[in-house]
C-alpha positions as CSV (number, residue, x, y, z in Angstrom):
1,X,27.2,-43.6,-5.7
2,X,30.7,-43.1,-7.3
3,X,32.3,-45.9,-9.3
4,X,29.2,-48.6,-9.6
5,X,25.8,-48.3,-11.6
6,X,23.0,-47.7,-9.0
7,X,20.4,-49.4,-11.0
8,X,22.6,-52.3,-11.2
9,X,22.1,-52.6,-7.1
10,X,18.6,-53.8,-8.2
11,X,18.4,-54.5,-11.7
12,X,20.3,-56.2,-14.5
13,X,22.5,-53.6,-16.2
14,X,25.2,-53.6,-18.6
15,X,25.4,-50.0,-18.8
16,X,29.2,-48.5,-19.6
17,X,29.3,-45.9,-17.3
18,X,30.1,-47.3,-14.0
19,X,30.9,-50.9,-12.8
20,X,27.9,-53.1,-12.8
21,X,27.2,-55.3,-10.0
22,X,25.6,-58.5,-11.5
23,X,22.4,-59.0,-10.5
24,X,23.1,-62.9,-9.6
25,X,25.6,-62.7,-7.1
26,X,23.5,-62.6,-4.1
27,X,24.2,-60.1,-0.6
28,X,24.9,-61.3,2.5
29,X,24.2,-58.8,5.3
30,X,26.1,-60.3,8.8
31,X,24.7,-57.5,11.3
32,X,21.0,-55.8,11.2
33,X,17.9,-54.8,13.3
34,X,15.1,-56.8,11.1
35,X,12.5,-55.5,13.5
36,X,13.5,-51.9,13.4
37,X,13.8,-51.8,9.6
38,X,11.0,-50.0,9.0
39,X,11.0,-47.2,11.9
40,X,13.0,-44.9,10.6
41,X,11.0,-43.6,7.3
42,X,12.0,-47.1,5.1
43,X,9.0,-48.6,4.2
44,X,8.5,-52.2,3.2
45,X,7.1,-50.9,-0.4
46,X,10.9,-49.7,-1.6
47,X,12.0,-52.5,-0.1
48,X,10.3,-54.8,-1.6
49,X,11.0,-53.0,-5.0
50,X,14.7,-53.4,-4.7
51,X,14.6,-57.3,-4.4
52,X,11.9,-57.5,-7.6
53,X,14.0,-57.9,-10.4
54,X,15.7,-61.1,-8.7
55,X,18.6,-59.7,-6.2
56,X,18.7,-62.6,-3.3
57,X,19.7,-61.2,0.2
58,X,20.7,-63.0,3.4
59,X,20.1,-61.0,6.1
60,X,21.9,-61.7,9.8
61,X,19.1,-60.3,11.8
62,X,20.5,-59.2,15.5
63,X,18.1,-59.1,18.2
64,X,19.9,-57.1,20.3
65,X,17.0,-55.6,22.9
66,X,15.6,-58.3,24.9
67,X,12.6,-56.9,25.1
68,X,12.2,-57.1,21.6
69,X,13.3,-60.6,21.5
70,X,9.9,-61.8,20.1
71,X,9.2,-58.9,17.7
72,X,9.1,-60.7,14.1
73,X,8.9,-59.0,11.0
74,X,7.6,-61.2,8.6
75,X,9.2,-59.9,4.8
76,X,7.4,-62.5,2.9
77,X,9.6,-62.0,0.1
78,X,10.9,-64.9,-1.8
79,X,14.4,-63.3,-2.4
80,X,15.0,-63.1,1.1
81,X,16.3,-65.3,4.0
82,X,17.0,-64.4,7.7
83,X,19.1,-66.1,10.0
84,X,18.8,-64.2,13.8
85,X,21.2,-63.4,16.5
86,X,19.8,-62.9,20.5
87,X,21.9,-61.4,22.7
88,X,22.2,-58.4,25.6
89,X,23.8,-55.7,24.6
90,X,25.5,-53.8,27.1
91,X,23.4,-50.4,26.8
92,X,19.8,-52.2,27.3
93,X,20.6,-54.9,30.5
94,X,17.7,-56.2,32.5
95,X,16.7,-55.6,36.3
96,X,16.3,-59.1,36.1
97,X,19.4,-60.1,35.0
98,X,18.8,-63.7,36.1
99,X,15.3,-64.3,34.4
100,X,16.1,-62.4,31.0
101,X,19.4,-64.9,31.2
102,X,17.4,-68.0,31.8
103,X,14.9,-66.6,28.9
104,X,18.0,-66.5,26.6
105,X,18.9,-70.1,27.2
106,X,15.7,-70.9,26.6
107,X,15.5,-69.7,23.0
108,X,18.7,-71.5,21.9
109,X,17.0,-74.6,23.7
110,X,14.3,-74.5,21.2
111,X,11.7,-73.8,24.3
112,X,10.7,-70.6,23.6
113,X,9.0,-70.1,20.1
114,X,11.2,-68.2,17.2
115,X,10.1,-67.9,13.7
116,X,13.8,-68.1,11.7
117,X,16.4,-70.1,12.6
118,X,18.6,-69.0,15.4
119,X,22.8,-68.8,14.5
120,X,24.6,-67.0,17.6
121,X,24.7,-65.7,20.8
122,X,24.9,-61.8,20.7
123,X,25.3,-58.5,20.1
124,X,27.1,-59.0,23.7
125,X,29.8,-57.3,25.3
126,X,31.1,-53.5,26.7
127,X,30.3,-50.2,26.1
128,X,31.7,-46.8,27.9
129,X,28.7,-44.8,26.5
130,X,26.2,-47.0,28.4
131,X,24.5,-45.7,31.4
132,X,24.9,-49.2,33.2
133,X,28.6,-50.1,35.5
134,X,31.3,-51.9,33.9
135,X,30.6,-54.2,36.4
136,X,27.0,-55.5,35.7
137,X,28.2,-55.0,31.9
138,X,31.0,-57.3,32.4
139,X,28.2,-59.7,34.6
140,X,26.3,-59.9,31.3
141,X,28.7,-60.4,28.8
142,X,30.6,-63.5,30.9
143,X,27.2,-65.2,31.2
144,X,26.8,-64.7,27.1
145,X,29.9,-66.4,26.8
146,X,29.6,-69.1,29.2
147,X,26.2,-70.4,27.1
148,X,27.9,-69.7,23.8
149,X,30.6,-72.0,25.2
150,X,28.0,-74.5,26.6
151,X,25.9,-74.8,23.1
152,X,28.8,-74.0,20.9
153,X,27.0,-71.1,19.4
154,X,29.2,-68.3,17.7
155,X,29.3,-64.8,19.5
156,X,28.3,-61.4,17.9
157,X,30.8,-58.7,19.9
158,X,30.1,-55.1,20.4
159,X,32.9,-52.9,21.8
160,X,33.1,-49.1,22.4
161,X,34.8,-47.3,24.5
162,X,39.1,-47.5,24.7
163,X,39.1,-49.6,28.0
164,X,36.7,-51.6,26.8
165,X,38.6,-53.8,24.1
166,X,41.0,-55.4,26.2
167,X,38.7,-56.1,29.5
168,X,36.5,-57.8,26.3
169,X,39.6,-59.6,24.6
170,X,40.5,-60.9,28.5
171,X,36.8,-62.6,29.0
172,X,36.8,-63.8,25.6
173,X,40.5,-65.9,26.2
174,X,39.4,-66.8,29.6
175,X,35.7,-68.6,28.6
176,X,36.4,-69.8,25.0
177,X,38.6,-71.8,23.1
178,X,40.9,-70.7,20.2
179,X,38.8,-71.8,17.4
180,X,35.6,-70.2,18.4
181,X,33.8,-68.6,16.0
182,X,33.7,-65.1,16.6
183,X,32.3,-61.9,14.6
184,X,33.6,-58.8,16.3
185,X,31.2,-56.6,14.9
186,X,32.0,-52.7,13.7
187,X,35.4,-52.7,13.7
188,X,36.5,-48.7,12.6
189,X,39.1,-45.8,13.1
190,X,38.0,-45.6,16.8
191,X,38.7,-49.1,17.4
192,X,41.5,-50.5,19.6
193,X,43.1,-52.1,16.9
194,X,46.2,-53.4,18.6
195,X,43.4,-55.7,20.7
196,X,41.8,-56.8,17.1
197,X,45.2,-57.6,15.8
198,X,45.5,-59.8,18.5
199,X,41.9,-61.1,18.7
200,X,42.4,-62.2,14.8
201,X,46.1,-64.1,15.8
202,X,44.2,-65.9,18.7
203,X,41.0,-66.8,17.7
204,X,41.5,-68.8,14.7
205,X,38.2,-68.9,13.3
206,X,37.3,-65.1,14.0
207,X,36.2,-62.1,11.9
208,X,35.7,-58.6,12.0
209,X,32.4,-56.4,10.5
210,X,33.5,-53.1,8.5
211,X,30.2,-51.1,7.7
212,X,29.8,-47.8,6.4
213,X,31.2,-46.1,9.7
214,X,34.9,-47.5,8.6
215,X,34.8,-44.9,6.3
216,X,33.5,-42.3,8.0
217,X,35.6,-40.8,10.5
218,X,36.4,-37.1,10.8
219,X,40.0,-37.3,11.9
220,X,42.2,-37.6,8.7
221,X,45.1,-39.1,10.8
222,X,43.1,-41.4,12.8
223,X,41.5,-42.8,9.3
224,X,44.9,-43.0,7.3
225,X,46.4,-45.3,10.4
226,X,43.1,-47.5,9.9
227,X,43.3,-47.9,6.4
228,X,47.2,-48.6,6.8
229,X,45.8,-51.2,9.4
230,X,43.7,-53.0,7.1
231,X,45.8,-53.3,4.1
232,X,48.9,-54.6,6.3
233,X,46.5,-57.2,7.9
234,X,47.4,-61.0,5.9
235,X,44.8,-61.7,3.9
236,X,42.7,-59.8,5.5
237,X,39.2,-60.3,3.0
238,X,39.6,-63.8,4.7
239,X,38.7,-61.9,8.1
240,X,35.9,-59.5,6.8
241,X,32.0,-59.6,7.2
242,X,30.3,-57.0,5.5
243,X,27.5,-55.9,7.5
244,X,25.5,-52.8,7.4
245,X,23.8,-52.3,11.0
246,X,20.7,-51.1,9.3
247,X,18.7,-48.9,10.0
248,X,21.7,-46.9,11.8
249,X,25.1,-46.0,10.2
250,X,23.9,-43.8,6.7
251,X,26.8,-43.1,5.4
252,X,27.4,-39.1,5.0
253,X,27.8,-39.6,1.6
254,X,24.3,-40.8,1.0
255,X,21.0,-39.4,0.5
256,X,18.3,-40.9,3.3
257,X,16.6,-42.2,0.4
258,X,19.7,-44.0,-1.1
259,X,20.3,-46.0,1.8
260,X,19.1,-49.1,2.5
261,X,20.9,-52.9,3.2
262,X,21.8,-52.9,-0.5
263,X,23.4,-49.7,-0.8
264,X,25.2,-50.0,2.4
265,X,26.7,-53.6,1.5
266,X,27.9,-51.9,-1.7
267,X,28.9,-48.8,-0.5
268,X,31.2,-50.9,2.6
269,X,32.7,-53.5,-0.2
270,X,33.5,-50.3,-2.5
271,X,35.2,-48.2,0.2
272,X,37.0,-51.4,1.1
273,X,38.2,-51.8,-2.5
274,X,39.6,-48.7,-3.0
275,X,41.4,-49.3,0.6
276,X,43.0,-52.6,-0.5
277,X,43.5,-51.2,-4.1
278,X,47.1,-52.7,-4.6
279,X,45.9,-56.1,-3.5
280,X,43.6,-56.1,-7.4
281,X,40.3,-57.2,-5.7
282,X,36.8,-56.1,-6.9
283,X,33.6,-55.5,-5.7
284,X,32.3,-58.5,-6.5
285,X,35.4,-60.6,-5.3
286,X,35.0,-58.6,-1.7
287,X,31.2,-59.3,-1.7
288,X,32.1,-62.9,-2.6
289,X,34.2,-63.5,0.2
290,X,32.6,-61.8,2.5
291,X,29.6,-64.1,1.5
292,X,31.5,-67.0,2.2
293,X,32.8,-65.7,5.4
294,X,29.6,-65.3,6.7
295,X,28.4,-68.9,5.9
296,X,31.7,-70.2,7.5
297,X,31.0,-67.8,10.5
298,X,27.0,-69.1,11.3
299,X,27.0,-72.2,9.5
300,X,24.6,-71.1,7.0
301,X,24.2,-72.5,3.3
């Protein structure tokens, strides 16, 4: 990685070379797949290597499948806490839309058995790529909100798709009030961002999640007008979560072996820095807030 000490990621370093990221300050992941963590050639070996020399992590574990609802991975590690996220995402609905709804309600109603503690409603929401209608999509997603607006749980978004963001944006102003908490999660070039301009005006208490796909797109043109976005946005490091959607989302810049949840919290907060370069923030500052966004977000210490 250009511009901070790798071995700082996971050890105390006060090398000159690169900037050092102190091995105190403690990462705050607000979107992962906990259970699919080690499917996809990580192994729980590195990973426990990385957090060894003392690096806390807070993970915000989505549980995005329902049929994986009641997978736990158990990290025993001591320099790591999990909060989790249930939700339907709009590519993997139910036949039984009514059960699998009733199930969800259940969970936040402490009677069905979880082993961390349970912080939002969600991933939830629409999706163009999904093989399922807009229409049972849409079914889903109002029912998400109505029990997030029942148990005054936040909401974990997922859009994609150009028709999607405003149809979302719609059900989100007709089912919640202004100063829900919302995390509208991977926000990037291919976003609608006139919809998340207005999302951020109206919901008060709402944030957006930049991973490493913010800073991966292949059209030039459609990047510069993102990054123009971002740094025109008013304080706009009070509106970001840094998430890293682990195990998906490598960013093309990384070796397989390079990326993990604390390279790609790095890597996001770095790319961000160099974005919102005339505004003086660091890496630290951007992890910082972002921490503190997060807690805000989920109610989490």
């Amino acid at each position: 990685m250009n511009g901070i000490c790798e071995h700082s990621l996971y050890n105390k370093c006060l090398c000159k070379n690169n900037y050092n990221l102190p091995i105190g300050l403690p990462l705050y992941d607000g979107h992962c797949h906990l259970d699919l963590f080690f499917r996809h050639g990580f192994n729980k070996k590195d990973f426990d290597l990385q957090f060894s020399n003392g690096r806390k992590m807070i993970f915000i574990d989505n549980k995005h499948q329902y049929y994986r609802w009641f997978t736990d991975l158990q990290l025993n590690n001591p320099y790591i806490d999990v909060y989790t996220t249930y939700g339907i995402h709009p590519k993997y609905l139910p036949s039984n839309m009514k059960h699998i709804l009733e199930q969800l309600e259940n969970i936040f109603m402490n009677t069905s058995y979880t082993l961390t503690e349970k912080v939002a409603v969600g991933e939830c929401g629409l999706d163009s790529s999904s093989n399922f209608s807009y229409d049972l999509q849409l079914t889903a997603f109002t029912m998400q909100l109505k029990l997030a607006s029942q148990l005054n749980l936040p909401v974990v978004l997922h859009g994609r798709g150009t028709e999607s963001f405003l149809l979302m944006f719609n059900e989100l102003k007709l089912h919640l009030n202004s100063d829900h908490r919302l995390h509208w999660h991977c926000i990037n070039a291919k976003t609608d961002l006139h919809v998340i301009t207005s999302f951020l005006n109206y919901f008060k208490n709402s944030y957006i999640g930049l991973n490493c796909s913010t800073f991966a797109d292949g059209d030039i043109e459609l990047q510069t007008s993102f990054n123009k976005w971002l740094v025109n946005i008013d304080n706009i490091i009070d509106r970001i979560v840094l998430e890293t959607d682990f195990p998906f989302l490598k960013p093309y810049t990384l070796q397989p072996q390079q990326y993990n949840p604390v390279s790609g919290i790095t890597f996001t907060a770095q790319h961000l820095m160099n974005i919102l370069r005339t505004k003086k923030l660091t890496i630290t500052k951007i992890i910082d807030q972002s921490n503190e966004n997060i807690r805000a977000l989920y109610g989490i210490n």
